[in-house]
N, C-alpha and C positions, 0 to 999 in steps of 0.2 A: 362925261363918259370917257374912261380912261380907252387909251389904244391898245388892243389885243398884241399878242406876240408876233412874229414874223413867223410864216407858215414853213418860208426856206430853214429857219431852224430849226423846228420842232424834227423835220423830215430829215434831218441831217441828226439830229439827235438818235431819232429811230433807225435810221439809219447805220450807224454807230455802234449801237446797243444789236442791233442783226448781225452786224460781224463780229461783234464778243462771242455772243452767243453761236454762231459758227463755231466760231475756233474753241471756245470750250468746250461745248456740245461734242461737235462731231470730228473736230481735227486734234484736239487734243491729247495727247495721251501719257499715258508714265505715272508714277505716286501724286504727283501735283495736278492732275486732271479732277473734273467732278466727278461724284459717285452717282451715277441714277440709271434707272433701268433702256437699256438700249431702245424698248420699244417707246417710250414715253418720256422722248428725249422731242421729240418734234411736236409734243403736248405742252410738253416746258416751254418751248422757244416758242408757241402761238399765247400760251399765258400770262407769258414774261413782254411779249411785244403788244396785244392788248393794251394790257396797263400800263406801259410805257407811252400807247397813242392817248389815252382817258384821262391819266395822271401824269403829265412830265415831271411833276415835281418826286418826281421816284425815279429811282436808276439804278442797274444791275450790277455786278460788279464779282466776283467769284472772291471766298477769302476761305480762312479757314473756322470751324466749327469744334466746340470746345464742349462736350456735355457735361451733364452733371457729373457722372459716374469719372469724366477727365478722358474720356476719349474723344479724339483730335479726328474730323473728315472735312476734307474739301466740298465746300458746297456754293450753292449760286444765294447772292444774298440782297433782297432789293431795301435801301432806304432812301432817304428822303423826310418830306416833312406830306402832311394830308393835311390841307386846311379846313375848319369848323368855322359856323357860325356860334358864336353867343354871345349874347346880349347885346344882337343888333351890331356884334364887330366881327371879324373876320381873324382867325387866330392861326399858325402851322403847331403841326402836332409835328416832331421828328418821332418818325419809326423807324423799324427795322425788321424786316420779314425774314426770316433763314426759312428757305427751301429745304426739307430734309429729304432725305435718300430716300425715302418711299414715297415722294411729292411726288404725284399728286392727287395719290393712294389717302396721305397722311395728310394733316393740316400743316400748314405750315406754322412757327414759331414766333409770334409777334411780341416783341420788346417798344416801350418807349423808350427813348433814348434823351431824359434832360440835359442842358445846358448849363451854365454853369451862374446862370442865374434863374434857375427854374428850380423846381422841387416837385417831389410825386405826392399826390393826395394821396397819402397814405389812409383815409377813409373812403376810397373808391372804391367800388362792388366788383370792379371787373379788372382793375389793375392791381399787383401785388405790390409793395414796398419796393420790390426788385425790381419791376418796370415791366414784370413777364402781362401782357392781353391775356383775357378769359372769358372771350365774349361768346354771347350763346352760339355764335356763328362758325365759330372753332370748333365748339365741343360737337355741333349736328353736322359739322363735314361730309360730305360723301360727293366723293368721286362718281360721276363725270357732272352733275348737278351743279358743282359748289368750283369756284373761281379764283381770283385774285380782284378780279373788279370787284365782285361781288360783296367780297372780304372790306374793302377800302370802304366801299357803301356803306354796308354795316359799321364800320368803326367812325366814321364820321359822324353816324345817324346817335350812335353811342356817344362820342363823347360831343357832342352839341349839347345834349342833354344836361352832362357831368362833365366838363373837362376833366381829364386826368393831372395836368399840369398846373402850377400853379408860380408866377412870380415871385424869386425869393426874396427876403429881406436884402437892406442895403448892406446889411455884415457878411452876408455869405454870396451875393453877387460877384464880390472881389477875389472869393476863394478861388485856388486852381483847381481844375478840371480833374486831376490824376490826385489830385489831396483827398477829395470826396469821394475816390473811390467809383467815379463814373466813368464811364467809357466812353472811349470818345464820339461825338456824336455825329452830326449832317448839318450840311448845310441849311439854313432854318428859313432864310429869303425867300419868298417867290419869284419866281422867272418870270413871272407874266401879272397881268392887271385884269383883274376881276371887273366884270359890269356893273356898275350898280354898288361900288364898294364905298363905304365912307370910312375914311382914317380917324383914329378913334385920338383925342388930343391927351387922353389922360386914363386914368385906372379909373373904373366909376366907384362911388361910395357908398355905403350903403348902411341904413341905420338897423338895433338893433330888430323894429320891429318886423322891417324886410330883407332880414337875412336868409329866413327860409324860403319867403315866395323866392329870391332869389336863383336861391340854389335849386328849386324843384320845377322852374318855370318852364313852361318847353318852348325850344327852340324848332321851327323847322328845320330837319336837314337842307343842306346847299345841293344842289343837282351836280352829279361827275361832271368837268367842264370837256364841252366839244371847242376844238380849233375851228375858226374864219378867219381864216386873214387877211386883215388888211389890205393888205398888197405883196406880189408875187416879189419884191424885193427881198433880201437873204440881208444879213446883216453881214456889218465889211468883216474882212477876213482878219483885219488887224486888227480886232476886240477879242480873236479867241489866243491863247496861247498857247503852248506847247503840249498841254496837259490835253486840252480840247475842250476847256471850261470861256466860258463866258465872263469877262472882265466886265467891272463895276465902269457904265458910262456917267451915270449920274446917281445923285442921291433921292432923284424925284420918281422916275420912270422906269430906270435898270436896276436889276437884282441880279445876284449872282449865284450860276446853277453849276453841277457838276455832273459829267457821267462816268468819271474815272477816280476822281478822288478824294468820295464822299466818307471814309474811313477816315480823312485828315482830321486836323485839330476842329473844334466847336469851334464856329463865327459867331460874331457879336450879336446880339439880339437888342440893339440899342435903340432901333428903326420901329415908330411905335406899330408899323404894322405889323412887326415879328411878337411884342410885347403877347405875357400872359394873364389871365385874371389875378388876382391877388387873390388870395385865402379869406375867408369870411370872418374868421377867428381873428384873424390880423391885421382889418382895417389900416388900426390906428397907427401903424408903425411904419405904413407906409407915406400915410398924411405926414407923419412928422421923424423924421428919418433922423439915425443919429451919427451927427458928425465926425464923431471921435471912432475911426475906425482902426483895427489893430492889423497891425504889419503884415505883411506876407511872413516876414522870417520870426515875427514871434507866435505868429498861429502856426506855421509849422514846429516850432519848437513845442506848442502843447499839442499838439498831436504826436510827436516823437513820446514825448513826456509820457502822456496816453497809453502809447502803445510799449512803451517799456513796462510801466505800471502794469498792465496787463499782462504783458512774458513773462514778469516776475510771479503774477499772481498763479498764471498757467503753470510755471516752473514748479513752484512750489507746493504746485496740488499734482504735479506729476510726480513729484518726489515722493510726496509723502503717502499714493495711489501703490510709489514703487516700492517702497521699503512696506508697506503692508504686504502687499503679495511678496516679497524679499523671506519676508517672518513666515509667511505660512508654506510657502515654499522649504525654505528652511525645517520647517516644524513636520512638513510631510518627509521630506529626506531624511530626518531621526526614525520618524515610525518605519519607513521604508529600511532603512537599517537592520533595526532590531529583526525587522518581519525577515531583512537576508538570511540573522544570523539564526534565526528559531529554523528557517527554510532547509541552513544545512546542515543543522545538528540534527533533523528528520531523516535529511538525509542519508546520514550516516550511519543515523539505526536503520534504517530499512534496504541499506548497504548490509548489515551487519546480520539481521536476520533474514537477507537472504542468499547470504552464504551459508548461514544454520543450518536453513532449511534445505536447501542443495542436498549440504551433508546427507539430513535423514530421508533424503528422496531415495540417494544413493545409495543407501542400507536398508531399506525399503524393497528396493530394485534387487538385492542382492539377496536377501530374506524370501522374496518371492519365487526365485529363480529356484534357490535350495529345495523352496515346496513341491514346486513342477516336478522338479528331478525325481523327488520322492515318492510323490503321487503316482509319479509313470510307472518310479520303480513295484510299490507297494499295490497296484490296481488289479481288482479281481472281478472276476465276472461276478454278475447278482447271481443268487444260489435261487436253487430249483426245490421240490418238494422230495423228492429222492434223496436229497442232502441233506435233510432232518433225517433220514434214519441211516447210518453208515456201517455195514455189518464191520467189524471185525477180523473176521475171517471167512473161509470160502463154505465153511460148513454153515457157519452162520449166514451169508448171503444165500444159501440155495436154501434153508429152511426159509426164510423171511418171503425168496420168491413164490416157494410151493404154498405157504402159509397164505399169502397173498391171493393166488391161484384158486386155492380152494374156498376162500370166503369169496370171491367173487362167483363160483360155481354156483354159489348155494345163495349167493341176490338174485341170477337168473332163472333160478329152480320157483323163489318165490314167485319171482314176475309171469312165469310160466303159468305158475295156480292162480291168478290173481287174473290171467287173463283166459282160465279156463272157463274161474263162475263165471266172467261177463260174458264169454262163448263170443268172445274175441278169433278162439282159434279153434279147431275141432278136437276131440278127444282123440283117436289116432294120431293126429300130428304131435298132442301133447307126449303121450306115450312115447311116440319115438326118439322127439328132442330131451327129454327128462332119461329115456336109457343111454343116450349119447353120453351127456352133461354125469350123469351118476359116477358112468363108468370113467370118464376124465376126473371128476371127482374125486374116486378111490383112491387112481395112482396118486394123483398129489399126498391124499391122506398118508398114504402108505411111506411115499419117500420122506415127509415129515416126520414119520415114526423112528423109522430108519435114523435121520441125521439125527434124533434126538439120543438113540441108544447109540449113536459112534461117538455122540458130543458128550454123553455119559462116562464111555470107554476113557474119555480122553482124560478127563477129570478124576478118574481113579487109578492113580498110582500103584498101589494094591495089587490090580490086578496081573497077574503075572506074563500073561500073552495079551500084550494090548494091541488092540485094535488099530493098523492103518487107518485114516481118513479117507475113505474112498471119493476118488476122482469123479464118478458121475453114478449115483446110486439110484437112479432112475429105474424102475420098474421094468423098461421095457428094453432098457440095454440087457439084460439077462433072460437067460431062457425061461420057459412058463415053468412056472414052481409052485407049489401049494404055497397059500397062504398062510402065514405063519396065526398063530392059536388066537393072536390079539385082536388081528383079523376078521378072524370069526365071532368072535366077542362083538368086536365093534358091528358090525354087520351080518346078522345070523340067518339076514336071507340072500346072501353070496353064495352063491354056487360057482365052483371052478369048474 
């Protein structure tokens, strides 16, 4: 039975990590401070100190966050390593948790983080090529339910199951860490000694017809470890250094942890407690490893190689990407021409006919004006029924009046008999309006005779004593006179 950690550090670790988190938290301030909301800033700091007391092999540390889209936020960041069982051996996973600005609203972002003799099972259900987690425990997140221990749980219970990592070949274990494109990782050690662990002496083998039960066998998860310590003893002060990290005492019983500066370069994974599964696919390559291994500087020369061959290739499909769109650019800027010059020769006619037209607005205007003038000048009143008949002369208008005079005497004459037979009116009344009406009658007759024998007079040259026109030949401007012979003719029951 291995001996537990010393309880004086774990308490000094946490201890430690409670005053990061102060001074980031709550006393920090300016562009370089985290981002998270003021209220669920004392939610972080109970989250982040939990799983610091369940998991020491995790530690906090504030850095910067780099998203996909390239934007840049300060955030709080825990990695470490989470150890798994499988197959009966004890393994560390290095992660890396980013807190994001809506933690712990949002899930937070879990990356593995290999080493540089590790590789990602690029057929794992829940990890990407990239190293991003996508365990169902992410995706059902919800706030206030869901944790950081919680999270560790689940990814332990996960990859027991399926390791994500896997030991690489002996040709890419020598590779550098910044060659492969990985980032740099955490400390991979455990700080502490497991109960009940056995050190595993070798990679185990496996034939091909247990290759599957292999991989599909289940392991139980490992329970989160709780501290007892020992004894109240703190380990001496001259094993920690300046950093606040725990120096390597031995190669048997001490491991080395960090809580400051877990972003440093990847540590060796040489200590077969660190060691990972080998690949199922790959056995044999690690039974019989091959000697002949190529240089640091000629592997990076094929990768320079690599990577120029590929600028060149990119270059050249930007070129040829550019001078396409070059040509059709081009070929639209000819049409766009032509269409300028058709644009202003429109112009110019319709410059042109509408100065034309100006002109005959103008003479139009001036045409119309002329009419006005005219109209006003030439404008007559609508004619009446009197102006169908215009006498002539004054003898001729008083015959046309009397003429007029006495046909209407003799419509009311009718109307009067017309409404004697209906006995409309009485006979006495008829009599007396019929001798009124006669005798108005007469005189008209009579002065129409008259104008007709002056208008006679006038017409005959001949006659030697002609006739004035008389001024008003009425009947009754004159004294009472016998009625001349015609008279009597006309009317031969007139009595004067």
């Amino acid at each position: 039975m291995v001996t537990p950690r010393s309880f004086g550090f774990v308490t000094s670790q946490i201890h430690a990590s409670q005053q990061l988190l102060d001074f980031e938290l709550f006393q920090k301030r300016g562009p370089d401070a985290v981002r998270y909301e003021e209220t669920m800033k004392l939610i972080i700091k109970s989250h982040l100190l939990i799983l610091q007391e369940r998991v020491p092999t995790l530690a906090v540390q504030p850095s910067t966050f780099t998203d996909d889209n390239g934007r840049t936020s300060n955030l709080l960041r825990v990695s470490g390593t989470i150890p798994i069982t499988y197959s009966d051996a004890i393994y560390n996973i290095p992660v890396v948790f980013w807190l994001l600005d809506g933690y712990p609203k949002v899930a937070p972002r879990v990356l593995v983080m290999p080493t540089s003799t590790m590789v990602i099972n690029r057929q794992h259900c829940h990890v990407s090529a990239s190293g991003l987690v996508s365990v169902p425990y992410l995706h059902n997140w919800f706030y206030p339910r869901s944790d950081l221990v919680e999270l560790v749980h689940d990814l332990v219970s996960v990859f027991s199951q399926d390791p994500p990592l896997y030991a690489a070949p002996a040709s890419e274990s020598r590779q550098n860490v910044d060659e492969r494109g990985i980032s740099p990782g955490v400390d991979l050690n455990l700080p502490y000694q497991v109960e009940g662990y056995r050190r595993p002496s070798s990679f185990p083998t496996f034939g091909p017809a247990q290759s599957t039960s292999f991989l599909h066998h289940s392991v139980p998860s490992p329970p989160l470890y709780h501290w007892h310590p020992e004894s109240s003893t703190s380990r001496p002060s001259s094993e920690m250094n300046k950093t606040g990290n725990l120096n390597v005492a031995s190669r048997t019983g001490a491991y080395t942890t960090s809580t400051s500066s877990v972003s440093g370069d990847v540590q060796s994974m040489s200590d077969p407690f660190c060691s990972f599964p080998p690949h199922w696919h790959s056995v044999s390559a690690f039974q019989a490893p091959n000697t002949t291994e190529p240089s640091s500087s000629s592997h990076r020369q094929d990768v320079i190689n690599k990577l120029k061959h590929r600028i060149e290739e990119d270059s050249r499909e930007v070129k040829k990407t550019t001078e396409m769109k070059l040509r059709k650019a081009s070929d639209i800027q000819d049409v766009l021409q032509q269409r300028v010059m058709a644009c202003e020769y429109g112009l110019e006619e319709l410059d042109r006919e509408m100065n034309s037209l100006k002109q005959e607005v103008q003479a139009t205007l001036r045409n119309a004006a002329m009419l006005e003038n005219w109209s006003e000048i030439h404008q007559s009143k609508e004619p009446t029924d009197d102006d169908a008949f215009e006498p002539c002369d004054a003898l001729s208008n008083q015959l046309l009046e009397c003429s007029a005079m006495e046909q209407a005497i003799e419509d009311v004459l009718y109307a009067l008999d017309k409404a004697v037979e209906r006995g409309v009116i009485s006979v006495p009344t008829y009599l007396r309006e019929v001798r009124t009406l006669s005798k108005e009658q007469f005189f008209q007759k009579a002065t129409c005779i008259k104008v007709e024998a002056a208008q006679l007079q006038l017409e005959a040259p001949q006659n030697p004593h002609p006739v004035d026109a008389p001024q008003n030949l009425h009947p009754q401007s004159r004294g009472p006179q016998p009625p001349p012979a015609i008279l009597r003719e006309a009317f031969p029951w007139f009595a004067v």
